[in-house]
C-alpha positions in Angstrom: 96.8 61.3 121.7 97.5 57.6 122.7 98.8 57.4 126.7 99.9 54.3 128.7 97.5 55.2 132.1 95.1 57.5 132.9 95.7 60.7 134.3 94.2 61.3 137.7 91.6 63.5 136.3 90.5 61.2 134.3 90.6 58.6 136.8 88.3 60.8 138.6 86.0 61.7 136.1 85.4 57.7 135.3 84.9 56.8 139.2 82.6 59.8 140.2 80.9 59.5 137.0 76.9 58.7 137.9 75.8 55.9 136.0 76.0 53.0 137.8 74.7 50.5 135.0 76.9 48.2 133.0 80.1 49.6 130.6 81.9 48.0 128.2 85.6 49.5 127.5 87.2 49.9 123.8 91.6 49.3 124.6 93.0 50.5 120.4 96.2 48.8 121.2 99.9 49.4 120.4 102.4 47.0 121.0 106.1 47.4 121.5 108.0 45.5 118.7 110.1 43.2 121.3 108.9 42.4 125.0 110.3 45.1 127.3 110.9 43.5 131.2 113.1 45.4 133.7 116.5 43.7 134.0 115.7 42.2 137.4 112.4 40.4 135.4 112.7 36.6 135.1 111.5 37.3 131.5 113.4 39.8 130.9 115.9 39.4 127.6 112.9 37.0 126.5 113.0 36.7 122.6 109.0 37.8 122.4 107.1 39.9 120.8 104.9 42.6 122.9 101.7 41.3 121.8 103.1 38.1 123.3 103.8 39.5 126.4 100.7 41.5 126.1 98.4 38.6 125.8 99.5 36.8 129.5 98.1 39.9 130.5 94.6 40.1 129.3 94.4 36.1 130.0 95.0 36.9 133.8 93.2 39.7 133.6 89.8 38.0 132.2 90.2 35.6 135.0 90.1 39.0 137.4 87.2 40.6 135.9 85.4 37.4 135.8 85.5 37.2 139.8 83.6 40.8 139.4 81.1 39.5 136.7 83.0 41.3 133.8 83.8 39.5 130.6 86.1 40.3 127.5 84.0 40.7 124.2 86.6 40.8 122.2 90.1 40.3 122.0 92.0 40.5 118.4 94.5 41.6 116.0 93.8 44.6 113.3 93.8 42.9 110.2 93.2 46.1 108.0 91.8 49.3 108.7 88.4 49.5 106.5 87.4 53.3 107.3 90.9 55.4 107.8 94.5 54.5 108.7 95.0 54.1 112.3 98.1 52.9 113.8 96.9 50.4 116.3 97.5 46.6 116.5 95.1 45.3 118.3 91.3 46.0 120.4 90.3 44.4 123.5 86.3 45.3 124.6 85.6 44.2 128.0 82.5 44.2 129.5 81.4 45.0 133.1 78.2 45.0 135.7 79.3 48.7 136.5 82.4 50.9 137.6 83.0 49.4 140.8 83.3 46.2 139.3 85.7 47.5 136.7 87.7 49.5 139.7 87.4 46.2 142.0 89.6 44.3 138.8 92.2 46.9 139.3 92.1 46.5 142.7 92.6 42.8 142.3 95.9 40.9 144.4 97.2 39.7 141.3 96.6 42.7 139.5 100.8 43.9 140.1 101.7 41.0 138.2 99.4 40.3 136.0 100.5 44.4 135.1 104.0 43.6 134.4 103.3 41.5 131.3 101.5 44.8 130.1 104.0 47.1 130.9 106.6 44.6 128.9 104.3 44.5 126.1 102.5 47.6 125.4 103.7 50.6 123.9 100.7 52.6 124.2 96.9 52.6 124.1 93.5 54.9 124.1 90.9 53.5 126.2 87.0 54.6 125.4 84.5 53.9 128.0 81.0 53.1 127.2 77.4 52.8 128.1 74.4 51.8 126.6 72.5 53.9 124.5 69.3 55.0 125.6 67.7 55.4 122.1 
């Protein structure tokens, strides 16, 4: 079922986790129709879209996980789904070194308000992490 964060088992289970080689991260994105900022925002009553909103946030945030050495793949909007029916409106696949790096990004000084333009925009998301294969 699509979330907005991570529990803090999960949060857990992805920083203990042992492999300490590179991941890339899979973000199925759903935006909110219009922007959502709290009252007190200076965007907030903004005539935007989410995905708008949305997309000050991953351009900070490749700027962040570029001081780490992670990168975003990939960074579009569903045009049509090919195999099944999904609901989601967009994927972002970033890329890092390993989890530190990834946890490092979160751990950013920007990272609050880089955050508030995806609170405002996103409605809800599943998040896959990945590793290489070793086939």
């Amino acid at each position: 079922m699509p979330a907005f964060q991570p529990t803090g088992d999960q949060f857990r289970a992805f920083r203990d986790d042992p492999h300490d080689g590179p991941i890339a991260q899979v973000n199925l994105l759903k935006f909110r129709v219009r922007a959502e900022y709290p009252a007190d925002h200076e965007m907030h009553g903004n005539d935007e879209t989410g995905s708008a909103a949305y997309q000050r946030y991953v351009d900070a945030f490749r700027v962040a996980a570029a001081e780490v050495g992670g990168s975003c793949l990939l960074y579009g909007q569903t045009e049509r789904y090919f195999i099944g029916n999904g609901d989601w409106d967009g994927v972002l696949v970033m890329h890092f070194p390993n989890r530190a790096a990834f946890i490092q990004t979160l751990n950013h000084p920007d990272y609050h308000a880089m955050h508030q333009h995806r609170d405002a925009g996103l409605l809800c998301q599943d998040l896959i992490t990945t590793r290489p294969s070793t086939d």
